[in-house]
C-alpha positions as CSV (number, residue, x, y, z in Angstrom):
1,X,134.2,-19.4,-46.0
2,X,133.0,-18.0,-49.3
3,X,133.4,-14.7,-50.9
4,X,130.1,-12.9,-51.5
5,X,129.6,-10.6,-54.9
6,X,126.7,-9.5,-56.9
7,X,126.3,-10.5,-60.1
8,X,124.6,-8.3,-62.9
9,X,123.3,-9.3,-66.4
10,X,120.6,-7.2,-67.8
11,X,119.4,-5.1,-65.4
12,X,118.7,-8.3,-62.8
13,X,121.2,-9.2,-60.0
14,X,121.9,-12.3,-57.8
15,X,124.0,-13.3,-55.1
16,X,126.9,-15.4,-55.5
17,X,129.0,-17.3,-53.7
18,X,133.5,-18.0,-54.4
19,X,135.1,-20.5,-52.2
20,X,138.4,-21.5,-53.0
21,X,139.3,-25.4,-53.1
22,X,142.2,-27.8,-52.7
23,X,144.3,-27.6,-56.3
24,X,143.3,-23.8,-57.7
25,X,139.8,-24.8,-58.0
26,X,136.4,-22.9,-56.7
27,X,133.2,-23.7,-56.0
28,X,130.6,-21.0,-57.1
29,X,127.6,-20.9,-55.7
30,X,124.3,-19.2,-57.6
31,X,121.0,-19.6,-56.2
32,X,120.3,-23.0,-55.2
33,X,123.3,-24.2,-57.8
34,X,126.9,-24.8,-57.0
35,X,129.6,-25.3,-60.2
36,X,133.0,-26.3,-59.8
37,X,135.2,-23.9,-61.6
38,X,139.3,-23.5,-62.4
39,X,140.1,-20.3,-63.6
40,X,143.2,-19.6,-65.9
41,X,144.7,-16.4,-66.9
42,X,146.1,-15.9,-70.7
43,X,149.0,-13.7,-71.0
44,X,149.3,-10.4,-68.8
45,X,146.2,-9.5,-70.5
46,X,142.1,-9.0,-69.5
47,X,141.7,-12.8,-71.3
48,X,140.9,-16.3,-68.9
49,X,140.3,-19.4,-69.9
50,X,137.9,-20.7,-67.6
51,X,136.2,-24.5,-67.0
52,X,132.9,-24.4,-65.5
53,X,131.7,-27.9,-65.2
54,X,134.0,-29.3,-67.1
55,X,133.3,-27.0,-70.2
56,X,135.2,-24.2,-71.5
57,X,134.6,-20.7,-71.9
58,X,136.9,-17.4,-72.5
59,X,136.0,-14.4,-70.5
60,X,137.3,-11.0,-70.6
61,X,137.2,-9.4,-67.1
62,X,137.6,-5.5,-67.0
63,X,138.6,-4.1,-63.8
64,X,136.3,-0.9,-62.9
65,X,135.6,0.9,-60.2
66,X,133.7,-1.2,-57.3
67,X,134.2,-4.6,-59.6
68,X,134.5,-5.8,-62.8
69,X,133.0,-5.8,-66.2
70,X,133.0,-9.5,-67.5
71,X,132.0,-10.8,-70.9
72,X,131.3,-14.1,-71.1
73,X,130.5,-14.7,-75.4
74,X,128.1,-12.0,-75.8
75,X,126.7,-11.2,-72.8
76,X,128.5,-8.5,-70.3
77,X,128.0,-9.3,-66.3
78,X,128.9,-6.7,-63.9
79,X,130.2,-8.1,-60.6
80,X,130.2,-5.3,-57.7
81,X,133.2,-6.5,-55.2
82,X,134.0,-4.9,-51.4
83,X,133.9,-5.6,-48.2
84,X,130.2,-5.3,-47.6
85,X,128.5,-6.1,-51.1
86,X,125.1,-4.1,-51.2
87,X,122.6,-4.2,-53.4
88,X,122.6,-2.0,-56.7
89,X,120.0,0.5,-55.4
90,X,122.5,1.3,-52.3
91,X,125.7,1.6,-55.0
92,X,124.1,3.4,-57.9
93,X,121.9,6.0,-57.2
94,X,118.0,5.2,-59.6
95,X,118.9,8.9,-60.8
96,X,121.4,10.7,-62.8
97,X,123.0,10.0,-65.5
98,X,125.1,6.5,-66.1
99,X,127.9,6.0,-68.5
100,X,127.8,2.8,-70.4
101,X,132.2,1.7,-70.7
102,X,133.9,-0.6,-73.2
103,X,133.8,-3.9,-71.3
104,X,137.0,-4.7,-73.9
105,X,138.5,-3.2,-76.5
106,X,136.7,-3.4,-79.9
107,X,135.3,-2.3,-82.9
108,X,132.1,-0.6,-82.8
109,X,129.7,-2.4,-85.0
110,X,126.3,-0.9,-84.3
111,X,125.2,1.8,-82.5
112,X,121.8,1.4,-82.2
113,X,120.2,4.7,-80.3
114,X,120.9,8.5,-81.0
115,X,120.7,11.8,-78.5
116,X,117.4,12.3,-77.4
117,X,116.1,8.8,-78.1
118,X,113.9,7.2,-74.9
119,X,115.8,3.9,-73.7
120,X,114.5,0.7,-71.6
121,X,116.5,-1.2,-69.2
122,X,117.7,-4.1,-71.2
123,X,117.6,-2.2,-74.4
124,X,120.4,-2.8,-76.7
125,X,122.7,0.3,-77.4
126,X,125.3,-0.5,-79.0
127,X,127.4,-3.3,-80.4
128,X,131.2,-3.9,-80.2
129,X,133.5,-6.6,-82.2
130,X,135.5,-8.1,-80.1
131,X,137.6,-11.4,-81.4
132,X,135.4,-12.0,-84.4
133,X,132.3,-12.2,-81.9
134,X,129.6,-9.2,-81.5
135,X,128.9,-8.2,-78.1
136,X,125.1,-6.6,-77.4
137,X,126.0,-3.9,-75.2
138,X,122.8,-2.7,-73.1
139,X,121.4,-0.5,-70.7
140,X,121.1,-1.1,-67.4
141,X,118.2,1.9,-66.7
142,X,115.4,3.4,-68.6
143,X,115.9,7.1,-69.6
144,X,117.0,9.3,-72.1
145,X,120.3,9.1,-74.3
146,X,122.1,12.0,-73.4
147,X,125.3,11.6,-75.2
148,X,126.5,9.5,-78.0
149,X,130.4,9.0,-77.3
150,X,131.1,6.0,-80.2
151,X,130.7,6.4,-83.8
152,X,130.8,3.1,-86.0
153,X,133.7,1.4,-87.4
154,X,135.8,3.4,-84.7
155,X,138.0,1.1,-82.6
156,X,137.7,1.6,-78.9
157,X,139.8,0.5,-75.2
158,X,138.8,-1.5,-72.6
159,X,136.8,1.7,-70.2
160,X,136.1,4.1,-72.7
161,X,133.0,6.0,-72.5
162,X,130.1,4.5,-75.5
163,X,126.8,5.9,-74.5
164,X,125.6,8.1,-71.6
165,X,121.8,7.8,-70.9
166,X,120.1,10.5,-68.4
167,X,116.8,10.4,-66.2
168,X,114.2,10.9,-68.7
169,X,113.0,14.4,-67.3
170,X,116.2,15.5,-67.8
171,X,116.7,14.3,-71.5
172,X,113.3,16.4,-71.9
173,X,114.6,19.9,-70.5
């Protein structure tokens, strides 16, 4: 029987699917599409080498609270995990304010809004160097940068807090 999880990227979610198979394989299911997938950790560390179809891709998976954070070259997923997977709205309330964390540990090479600016959902806020590749980080609501917590050039862990955004009434008061 497969594992059920959502799967985040840019403020849309789907459904997918993680059976396991015969020789440390798994077949993922998205949508109407199933991959066949092996999945190799590097080290003791956050790094996996995985084959999706026969080709190869590194991921960093960051544990968090209620799933992961996974970066796959420069896009960052978030995969909510359970027992009974619900949908975004259920998890994470539309108001209040959200923290944007440090999928991995980086260099900040852009920060691209400041306190007070008005974000989108999808919007780009900041940017993080992560072996020699730079990794759009972006919001997942629209609202109102309420704090700033990365400056650039400074180097940051796996977690830490980069850029709070509030509901845009209260970014006003």
């Amino acid at each position: 029987m497969a594992q059920r999880y959502l799967l985040t990227a840019d403020g849309l979610t789907s459904e997918v699917g993680v059976r396991p198979l015969p020789g440390g394989l798994y077949e993922v299911e998205v949508g109407d599409q199933r991959h066949q997938v092996e999945l190799k950790r590097i080290g003791n560390t956050d790094l996996y080498s995985v084959l999706i179809d026969h080709t190869s891709v590194e991921v960093y998976a960051s544990r968090r609270p209620g799933g992961y954070d996974v970066l796959v070259g420069n896009r960052v997923y978030e995969v909510r995990t359970g027992p009974a997977v619900r949908r975004p709205a259920a998890e994470e309330p539309a108001e209040g304010p959200w923290t944007l964390h440090a999928p991995m540990s980086g260099i900040v090479a852009e920060v691209s809004v400041e306190v007070g600016e008005p974000v989108a959902q999808g919007q780009v806020l900041v940017v993080v160097e992560s072996m020699k590749m730079n990794n759009e980080l972006r919001s997942r609501r629209d609202g109102v940068v309420a704090g700033v917590h990365a400056a650039l050039g400074q180097r940051v862990d796996t977690d830490q807090p980069l850029i709070t955004v509030a509901d845009a009434e209260a970014g006003r008061g």
